[in-house]
C-alpha positions as CSV (number, residue, x, y, z in Angstrom):
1,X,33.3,28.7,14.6
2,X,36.1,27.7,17.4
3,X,36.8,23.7,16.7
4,X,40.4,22.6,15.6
5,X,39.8,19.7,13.1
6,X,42.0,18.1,11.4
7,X,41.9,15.0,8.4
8,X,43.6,11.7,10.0
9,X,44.9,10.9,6.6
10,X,45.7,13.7,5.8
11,X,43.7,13.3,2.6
12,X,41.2,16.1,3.0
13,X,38.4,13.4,3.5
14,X,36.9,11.8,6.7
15,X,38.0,10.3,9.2
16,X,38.5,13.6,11.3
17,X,39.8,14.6,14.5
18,X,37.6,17.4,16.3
19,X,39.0,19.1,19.0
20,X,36.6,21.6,20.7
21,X,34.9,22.6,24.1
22,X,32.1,24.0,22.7
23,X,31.9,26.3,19.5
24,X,31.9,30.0,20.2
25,X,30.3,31.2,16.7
26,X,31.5,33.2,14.4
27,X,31.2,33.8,10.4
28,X,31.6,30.1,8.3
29,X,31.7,30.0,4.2
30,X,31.1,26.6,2.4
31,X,30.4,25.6,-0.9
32,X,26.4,24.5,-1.4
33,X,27.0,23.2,-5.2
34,X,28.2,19.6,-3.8
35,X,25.4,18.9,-1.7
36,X,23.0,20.4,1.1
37,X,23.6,18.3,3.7
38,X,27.1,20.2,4.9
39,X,24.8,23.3,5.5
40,X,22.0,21.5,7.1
41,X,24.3,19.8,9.4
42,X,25.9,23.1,10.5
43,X,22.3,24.6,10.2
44,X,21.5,21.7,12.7
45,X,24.2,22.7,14.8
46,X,24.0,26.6,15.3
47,X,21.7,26.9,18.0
48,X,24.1,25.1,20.9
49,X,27.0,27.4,20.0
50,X,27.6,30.2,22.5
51,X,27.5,33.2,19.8
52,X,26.2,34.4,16.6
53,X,26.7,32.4,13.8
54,X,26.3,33.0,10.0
55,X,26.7,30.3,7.3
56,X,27.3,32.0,4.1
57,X,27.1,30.0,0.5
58,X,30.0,31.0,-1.8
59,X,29.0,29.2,-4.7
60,X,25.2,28.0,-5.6
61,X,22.9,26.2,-3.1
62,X,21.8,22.9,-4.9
63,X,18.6,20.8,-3.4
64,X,17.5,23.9,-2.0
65,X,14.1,21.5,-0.3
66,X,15.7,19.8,1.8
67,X,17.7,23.4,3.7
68,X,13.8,24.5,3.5
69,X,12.8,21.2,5.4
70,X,15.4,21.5,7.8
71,X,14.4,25.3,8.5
72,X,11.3,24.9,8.9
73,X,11.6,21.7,11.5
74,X,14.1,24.0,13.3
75,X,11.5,26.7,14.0
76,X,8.9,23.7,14.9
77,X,11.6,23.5,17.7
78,X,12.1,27.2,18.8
79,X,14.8,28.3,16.8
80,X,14.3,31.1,14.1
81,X,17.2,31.1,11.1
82,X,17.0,34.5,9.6
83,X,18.1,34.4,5.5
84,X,19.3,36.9,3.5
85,X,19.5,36.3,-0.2
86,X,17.7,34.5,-2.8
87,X,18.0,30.4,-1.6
88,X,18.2,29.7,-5.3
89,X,21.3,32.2,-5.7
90,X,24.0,32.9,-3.3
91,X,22.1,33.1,0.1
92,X,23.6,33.3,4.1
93,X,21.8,31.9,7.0
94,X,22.2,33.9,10.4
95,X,21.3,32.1,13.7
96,X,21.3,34.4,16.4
97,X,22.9,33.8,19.7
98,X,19.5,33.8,22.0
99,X,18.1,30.8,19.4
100,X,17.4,27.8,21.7
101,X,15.8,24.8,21.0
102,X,12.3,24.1,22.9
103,X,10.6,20.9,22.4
104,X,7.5,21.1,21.1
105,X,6.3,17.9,23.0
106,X,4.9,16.2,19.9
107,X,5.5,16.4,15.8
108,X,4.7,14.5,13.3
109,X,7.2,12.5,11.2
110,X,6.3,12.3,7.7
111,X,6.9,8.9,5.4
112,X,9.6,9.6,3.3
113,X,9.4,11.3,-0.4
114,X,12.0,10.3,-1.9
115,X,10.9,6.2,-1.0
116,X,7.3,7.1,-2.0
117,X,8.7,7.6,-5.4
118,X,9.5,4.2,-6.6
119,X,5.5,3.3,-5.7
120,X,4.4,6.4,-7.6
121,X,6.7,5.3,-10.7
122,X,5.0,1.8,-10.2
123,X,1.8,2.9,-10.9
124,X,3.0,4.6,-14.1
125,X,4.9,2.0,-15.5
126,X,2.6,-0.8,-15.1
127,X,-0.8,1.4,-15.9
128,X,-2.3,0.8,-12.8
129,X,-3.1,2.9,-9.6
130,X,-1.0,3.4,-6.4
131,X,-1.6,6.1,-3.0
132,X,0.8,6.3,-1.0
133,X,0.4,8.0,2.5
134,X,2.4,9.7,4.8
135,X,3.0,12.9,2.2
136,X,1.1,14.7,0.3
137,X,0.0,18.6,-0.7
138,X,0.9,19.9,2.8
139,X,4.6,18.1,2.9
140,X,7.2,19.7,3.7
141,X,9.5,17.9,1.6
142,X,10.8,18.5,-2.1
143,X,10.4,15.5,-3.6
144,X,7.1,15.6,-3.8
145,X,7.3,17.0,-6.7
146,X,8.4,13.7,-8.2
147,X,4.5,13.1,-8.7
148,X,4.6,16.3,-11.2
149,X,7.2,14.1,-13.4
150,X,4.7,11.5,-13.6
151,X,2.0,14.0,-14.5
152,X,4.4,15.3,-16.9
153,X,4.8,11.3,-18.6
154,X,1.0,10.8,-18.8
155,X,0.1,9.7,-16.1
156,X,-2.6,11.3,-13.8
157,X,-2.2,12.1,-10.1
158,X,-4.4,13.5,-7.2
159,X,-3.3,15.0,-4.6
160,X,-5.1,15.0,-1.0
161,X,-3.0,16.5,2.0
162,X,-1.1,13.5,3.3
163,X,-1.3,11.0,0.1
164,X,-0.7,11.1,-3.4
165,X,-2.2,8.8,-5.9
166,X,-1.0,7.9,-9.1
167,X,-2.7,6.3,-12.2
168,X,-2.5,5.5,-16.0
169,X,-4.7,4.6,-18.4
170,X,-3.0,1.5,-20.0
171,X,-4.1,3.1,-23.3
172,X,-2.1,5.9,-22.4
173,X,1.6,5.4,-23.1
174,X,4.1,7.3,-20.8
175,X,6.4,10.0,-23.1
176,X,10.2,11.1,-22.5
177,X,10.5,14.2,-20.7
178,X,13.4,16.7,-20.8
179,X,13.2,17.8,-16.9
180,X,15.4,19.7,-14.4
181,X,16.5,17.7,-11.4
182,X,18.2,19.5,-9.4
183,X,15.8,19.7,-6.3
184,X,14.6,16.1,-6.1
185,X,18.1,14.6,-7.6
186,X,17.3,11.2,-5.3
187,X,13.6,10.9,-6.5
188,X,15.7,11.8,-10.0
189,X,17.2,7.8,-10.1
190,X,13.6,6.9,-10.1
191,X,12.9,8.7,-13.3
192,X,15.6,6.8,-15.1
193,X,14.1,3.6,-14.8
194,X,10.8,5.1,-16.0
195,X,12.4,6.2,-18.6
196,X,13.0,2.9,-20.1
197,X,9.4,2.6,-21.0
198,X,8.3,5.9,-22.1
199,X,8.2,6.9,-25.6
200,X,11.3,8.8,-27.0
201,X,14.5,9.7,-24.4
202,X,14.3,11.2,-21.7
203,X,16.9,14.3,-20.4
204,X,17.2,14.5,-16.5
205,X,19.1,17.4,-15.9
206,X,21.0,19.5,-12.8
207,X,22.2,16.2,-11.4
208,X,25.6,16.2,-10.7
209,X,25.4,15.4,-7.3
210,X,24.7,11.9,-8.2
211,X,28.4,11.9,-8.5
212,X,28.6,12.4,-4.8
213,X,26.1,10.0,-3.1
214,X,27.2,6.3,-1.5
215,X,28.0,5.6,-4.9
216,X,29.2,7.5,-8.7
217,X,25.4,7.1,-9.7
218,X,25.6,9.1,-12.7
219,X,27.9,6.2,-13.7
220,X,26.0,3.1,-12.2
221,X,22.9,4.4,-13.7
222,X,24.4,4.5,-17.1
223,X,26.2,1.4,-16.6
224,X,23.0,-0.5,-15.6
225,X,20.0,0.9,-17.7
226,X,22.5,0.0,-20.7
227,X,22.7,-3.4,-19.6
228,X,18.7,-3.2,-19.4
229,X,18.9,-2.6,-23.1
230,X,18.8,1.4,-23.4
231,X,20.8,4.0,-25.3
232,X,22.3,6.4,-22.6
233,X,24.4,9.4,-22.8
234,X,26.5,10.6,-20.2
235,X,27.3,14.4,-19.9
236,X,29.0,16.4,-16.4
237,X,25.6,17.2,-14.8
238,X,22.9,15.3,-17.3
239,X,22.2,12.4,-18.9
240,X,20.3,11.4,-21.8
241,X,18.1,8.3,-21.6
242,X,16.5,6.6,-24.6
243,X,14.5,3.3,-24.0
244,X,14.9,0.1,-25.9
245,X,13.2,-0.7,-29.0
246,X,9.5,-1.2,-28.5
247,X,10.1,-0.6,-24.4
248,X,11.1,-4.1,-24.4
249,X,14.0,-4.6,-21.6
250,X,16.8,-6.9,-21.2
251,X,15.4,-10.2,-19.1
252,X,17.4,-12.1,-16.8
253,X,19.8,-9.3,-16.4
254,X,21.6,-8.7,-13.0
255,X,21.6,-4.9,-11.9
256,X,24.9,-4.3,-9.5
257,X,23.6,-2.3,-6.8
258,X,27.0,-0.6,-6.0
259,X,26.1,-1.0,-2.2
260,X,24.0,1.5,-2.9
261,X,20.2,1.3,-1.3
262,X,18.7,3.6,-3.7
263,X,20.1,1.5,-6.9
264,X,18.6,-1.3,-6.1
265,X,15.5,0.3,-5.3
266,X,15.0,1.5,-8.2
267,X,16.1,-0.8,-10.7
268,X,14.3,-3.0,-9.5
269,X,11.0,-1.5,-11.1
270,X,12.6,-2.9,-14.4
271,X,10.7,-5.6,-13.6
272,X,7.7,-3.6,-14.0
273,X,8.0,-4.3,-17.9
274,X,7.2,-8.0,-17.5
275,X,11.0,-9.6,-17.5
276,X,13.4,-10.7,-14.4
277,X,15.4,-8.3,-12.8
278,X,18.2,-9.6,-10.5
279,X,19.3,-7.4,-7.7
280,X,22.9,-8.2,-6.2
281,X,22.8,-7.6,-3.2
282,X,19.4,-6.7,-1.7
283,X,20.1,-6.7,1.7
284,X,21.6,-2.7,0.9
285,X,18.1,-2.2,1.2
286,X,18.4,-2.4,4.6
287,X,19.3,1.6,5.3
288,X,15.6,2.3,4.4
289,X,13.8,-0.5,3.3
290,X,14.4,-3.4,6.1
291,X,12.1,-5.1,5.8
């Protein structure tokens, strides 16, 4: 697209050195299996660059929702991204040079999915009932769909257009599931914990970029909901969760959060099943739960 960049440490990771006077487009192709966020951020970036620019994905696009989000809050502001291709194959995005951002003086920010989750899960695990507002049938983002994995456990949710409400019938007990993650792999940590007290394992599936977030989650989340007392196993993309005996957890156990907001989070809905739960480390919270 124009810029010189180059890797300080010559380690092929950040910290980078970007020398540009603007970008003059052009034709870029990255990989979409590691994570989304590389092509939203370019996505993001398109409209301020002089030319044409298309973004083609070489690979497979994984958490295909959140490139939808950011598409559709681009055009909220003006800008039209043409695609070509299936998003759930091999798809390029073409930004045309005349796409400029316009304000449109006033939007409305939505609470966030993927933290609605652990209050959705809540409401499962204990048998109770929980709304949450802020997203609902009209949002725009994909991890919504968490609420169908609770529906898919036992419990019963409704669905208005900015709240979702969750509830089960203490009679009814929550059952494993075998479910693909892939498009809601944060909300996806959630399901691990409610895993522990459903009946018979659960498989959560198409997650390897939990590999790739602030910390190796595939391994802290086997590493911690074994110290809780569950049977996990560990595969490239999948893991394979089954609960303790009787859904009984460990008590008194102390989850290592990894520096990791979204670990802490949601481990610490273990304590949902009636025991202490430690967190080390709360205040990682802070990213997006400060208070």
């Amino acid at each position: 697209l124009g810029a010189e960049v180059t890797c300080v440490e010559e380690t092929g990771c950040p910290p980078v050195t970007i020398d540009a006077e603007g970008l003059a487009g052009g034709t870029a192709e990255i990989s979409g299996k590691m994570s989304s966020q590389f092509l939203s951020s370019l996505l993001m970036a398109s409209p301020v660059v002089d030319g044409d620019v298309t973004i083609k994905i070489k690979d497979e696009l994984i958490s295909a929702p959140y490139v939808s989000l950011t598409i559709g809050l681009m055009k909220k502001f003006g800008v039209n991204v043409e695609i070509e291709g299936e998003m759930d194959g091999t798809p390029s995005f073409v930004i045309k040079g005349s796409e400029k951002y316009v304000s449109p003086e006033s939007i409305l920010v939505e609470g966030d999915a993927s933290s609605a989750s652990y209050f959705l899960a809540g409401a499962a695990i204990t048998g109770g009932t929980v709304t949450v507002r802020g997203c609902g049938s009209e949002s725009v983002q994909g991890d919504v769909a968490f609420a169908d994995v609770m529906e898919q456990m036992g419990a019963t949710v409704t669905w208005a257009p900015e709240s979702i409400t969750v509830t089960r019938d203490p009679d009814t007990r929550l059952r494993g599931v075998d479910v693909d993650c892939g498009k809601i792999p944060d909300a996806a940590m959630t399901l691990a914990v409610a895993a522990l007290f459903a009946e018979g394992p659960t498989t959560i599936r198409n997650v390897y970029s939990w590999r790739l977030k602030e910390t190796e989650r595939m391994k802290a989340i086997v590493a911690e909901c074994t110290k809780l007392g569950a049977t996990v196993e560990e595969y490239e993309d999948y893991c394979v969760i089954t609960p303790p005996e009787g859904n009984v957890v460990n008590d008194n156990v102390v989850i290592e959060t990894y520096d990791d907001h979204r670990m802490a989070m949601t481990f610490s809905l273990a304590a949902c099943g009636g025991v202490n739960v430690i967190i080390d480390d709360p205040g990682c919270t802070a990213k997006t739960f400060p208070t």
